[in-house]
C-alpha positions in Angstrom: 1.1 75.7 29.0 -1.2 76.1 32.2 -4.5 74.5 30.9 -2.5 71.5 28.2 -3.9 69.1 30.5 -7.8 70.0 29.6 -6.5 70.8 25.8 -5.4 67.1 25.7 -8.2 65.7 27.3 -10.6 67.9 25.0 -9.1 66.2 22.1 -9.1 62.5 23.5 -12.6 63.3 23.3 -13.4 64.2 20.5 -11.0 61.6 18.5 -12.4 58.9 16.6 -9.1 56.7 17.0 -6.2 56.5 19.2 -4.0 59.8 19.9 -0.6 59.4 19.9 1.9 61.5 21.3 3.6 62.4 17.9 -0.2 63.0 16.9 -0.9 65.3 19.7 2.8 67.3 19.5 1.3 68.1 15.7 -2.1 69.3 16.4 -0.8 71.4 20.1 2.2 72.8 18.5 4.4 73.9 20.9 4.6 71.3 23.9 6.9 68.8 24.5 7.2 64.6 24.8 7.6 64.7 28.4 4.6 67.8 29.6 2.5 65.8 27.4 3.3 62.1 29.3 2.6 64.0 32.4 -0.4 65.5 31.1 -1.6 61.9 30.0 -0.8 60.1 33.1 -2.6 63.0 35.2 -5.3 62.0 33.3 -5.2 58.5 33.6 -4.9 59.2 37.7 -8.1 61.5 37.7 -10.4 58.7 35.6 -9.3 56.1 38.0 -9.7 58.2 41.2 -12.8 58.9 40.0 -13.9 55.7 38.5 -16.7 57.3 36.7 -18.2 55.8 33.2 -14.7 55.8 31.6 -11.4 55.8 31.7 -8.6 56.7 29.3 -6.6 53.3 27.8 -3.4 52.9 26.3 -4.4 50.9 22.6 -2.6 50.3 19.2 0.2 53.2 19.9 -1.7 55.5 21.3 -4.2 56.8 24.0 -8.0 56.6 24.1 -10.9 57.7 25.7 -12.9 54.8 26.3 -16.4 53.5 28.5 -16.0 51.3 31.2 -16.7 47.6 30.4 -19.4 46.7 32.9 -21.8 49.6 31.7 -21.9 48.1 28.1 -24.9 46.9 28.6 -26.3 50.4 28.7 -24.5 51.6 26.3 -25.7 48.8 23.9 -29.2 49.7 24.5 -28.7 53.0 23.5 -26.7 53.1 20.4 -28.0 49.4 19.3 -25.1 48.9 17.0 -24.3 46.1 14.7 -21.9 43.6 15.8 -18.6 43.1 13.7 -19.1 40.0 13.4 -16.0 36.8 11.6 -16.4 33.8 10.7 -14.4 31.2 11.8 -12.4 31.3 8.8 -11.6 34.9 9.0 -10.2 34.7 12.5 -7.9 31.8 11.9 -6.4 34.0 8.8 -6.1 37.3 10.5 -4.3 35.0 13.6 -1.6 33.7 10.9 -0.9 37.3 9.6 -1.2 38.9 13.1 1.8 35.8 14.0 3.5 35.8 10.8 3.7 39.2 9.3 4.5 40.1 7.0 3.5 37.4 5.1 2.2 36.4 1.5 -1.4 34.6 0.8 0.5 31.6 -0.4 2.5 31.1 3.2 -1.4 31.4 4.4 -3.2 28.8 2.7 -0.5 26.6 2.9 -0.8 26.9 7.0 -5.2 26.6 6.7 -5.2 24.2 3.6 -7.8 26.2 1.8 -8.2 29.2 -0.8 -8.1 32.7 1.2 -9.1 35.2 -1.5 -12.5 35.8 -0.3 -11.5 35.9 3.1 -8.1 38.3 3.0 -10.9 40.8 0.8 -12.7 40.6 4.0 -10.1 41.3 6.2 -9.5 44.3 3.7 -12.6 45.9 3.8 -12.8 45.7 7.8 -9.9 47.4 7.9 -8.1 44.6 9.9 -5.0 44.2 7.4 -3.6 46.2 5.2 -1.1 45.5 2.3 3.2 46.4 2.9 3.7 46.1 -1.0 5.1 42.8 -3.2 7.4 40.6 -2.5 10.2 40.6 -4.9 9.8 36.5 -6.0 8.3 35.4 -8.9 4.6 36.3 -9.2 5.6 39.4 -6.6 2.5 38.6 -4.4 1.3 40.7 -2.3 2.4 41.3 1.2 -0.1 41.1 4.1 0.2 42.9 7.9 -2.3 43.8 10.3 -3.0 47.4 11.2 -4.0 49.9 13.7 -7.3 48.7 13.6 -6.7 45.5 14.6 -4.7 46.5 18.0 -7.8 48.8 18.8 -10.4 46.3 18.1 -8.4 43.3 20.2 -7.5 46.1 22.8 -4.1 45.8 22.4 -0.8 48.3 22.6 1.3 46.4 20.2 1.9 43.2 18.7 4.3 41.9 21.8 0.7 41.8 23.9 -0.3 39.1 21.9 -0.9 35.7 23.8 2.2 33.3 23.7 1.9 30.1 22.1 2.3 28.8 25.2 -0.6 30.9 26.9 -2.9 30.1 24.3 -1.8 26.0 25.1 -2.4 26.8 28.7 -6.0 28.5 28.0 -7.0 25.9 25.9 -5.9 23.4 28.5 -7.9 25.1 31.0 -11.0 25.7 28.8 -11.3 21.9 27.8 -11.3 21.3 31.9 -13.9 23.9 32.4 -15.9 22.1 29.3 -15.3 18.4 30.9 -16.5 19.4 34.6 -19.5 21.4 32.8 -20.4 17.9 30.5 -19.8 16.1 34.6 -22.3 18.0 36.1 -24.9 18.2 33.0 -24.2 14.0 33.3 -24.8 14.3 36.9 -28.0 16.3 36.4 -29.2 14.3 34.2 -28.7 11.0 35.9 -30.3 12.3 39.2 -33.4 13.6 36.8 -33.9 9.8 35.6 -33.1 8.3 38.7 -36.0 10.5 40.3 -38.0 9.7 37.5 -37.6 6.0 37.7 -38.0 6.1 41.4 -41.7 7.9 40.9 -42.3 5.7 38.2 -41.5 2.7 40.6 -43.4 4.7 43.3 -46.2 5.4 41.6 -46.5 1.4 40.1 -46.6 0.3 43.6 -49.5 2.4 45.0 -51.6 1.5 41.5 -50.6 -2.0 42.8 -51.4 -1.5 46.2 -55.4 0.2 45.2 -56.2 -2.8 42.6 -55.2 -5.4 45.7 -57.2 -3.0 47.7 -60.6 -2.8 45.2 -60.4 -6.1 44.3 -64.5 -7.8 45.6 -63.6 -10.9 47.6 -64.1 -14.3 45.5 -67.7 -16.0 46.4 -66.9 -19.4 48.4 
């Protein structure tokens, strides 16, 4: 097909969510894995030669058409949309599914030592997790994973691009140093502020000192 290349791109477009290549076999018909690949990574060559407003990303499974970071400034002006904002609560939860999936609400609140109903219904409704079924103990509870959603949002192709433990000890570890030479400097600051202030102070004393001497009549013999 001489023109799959601008058929693909047309739909990349146009998609509200990540295209697969099993997706895109379905809606074109007749092409196969490998003119598709090619037709993808042609793509992904021409937005990067280019290096317009977007470029085309590789997220949760699939491929997308998305805007280049450093104009989203812009982009925020015009479409002034409502940030998705979660609590601190809801991230620590959808961190324990995202590491432990499947898993059960019970297996959750024993890891964060609180009640995760309201939360998990959260999670629900923003479309972050989604439920596999029941697990076959007694109670069957049900079974928590996250979804497609989640990868798009976080910018991620799959589960395995979530940080190590060990990268998330190592970012910490260098966070808290950033933190400690930011509180060094703001104690620095702030010690040179009230050392100049003391010296004015001190300065300041001395010539009120110095004009008194200086105004003071001369005592009658």
């Amino acid at each position: 097909m001489d023109d799959l290349k601008n058929i693909v791109e047309s739909l990349l477009f146009v998609a509200d969510e990540p295209l697969t290549i099993e997706r895109l076999k379905q809606i074109i018909g007749d092409s196969e894995t490998k003119a598709l690949r090619e037709a993808l990574d042609e793509l992904m060559i021409d937005y990067e030669t280019r290096q317009g407003g977007f470029y085309l990303n590789l997220v949760a499974g699939g491929y997308q058409i998305r805007t280049r970071p450093e104009y989203m400034e812009y982009i925020k002006r015009l479409l002034q949309p409502k940030p998705q904002r979660l609590s601190k609560a809801a991230l620590e939860t959808l961190a324990i599914i995202a590491y432990k999936q499947p898993v059960i609400r019970a297996d959750i609140e024993h890891l964060r030592g609180v009640d995760c109903g309201g939360v998990l219904r959260v999670l629900l409704e923003r479309k972050f997790i989604r439920v596999l079924g029941r697990k076959e103990i007694p109670g069957r509870p049900l079974i928590y994973a996250t979804t497609k959603r989640f990868l798009e949002v976080f910018g991620l192709k799959s589960l395995k691009d979530l940080p190590t433990p060990k990268e998330i000890e190592e970012f910490g570890s260098a966070l808290s140093d950033e933190m400690a030479e930011g509180v060094e400097d703001i104690e620095s600051e702030i010690d040179d502020s009230v050392n100049q202030e003391q010296s004015q102070t001190l300065s300041e004393s001395s010539d009120d000192t110095d004009s008194a001497s200086k105004e003071q009549p001369p005592s009658e013999s």
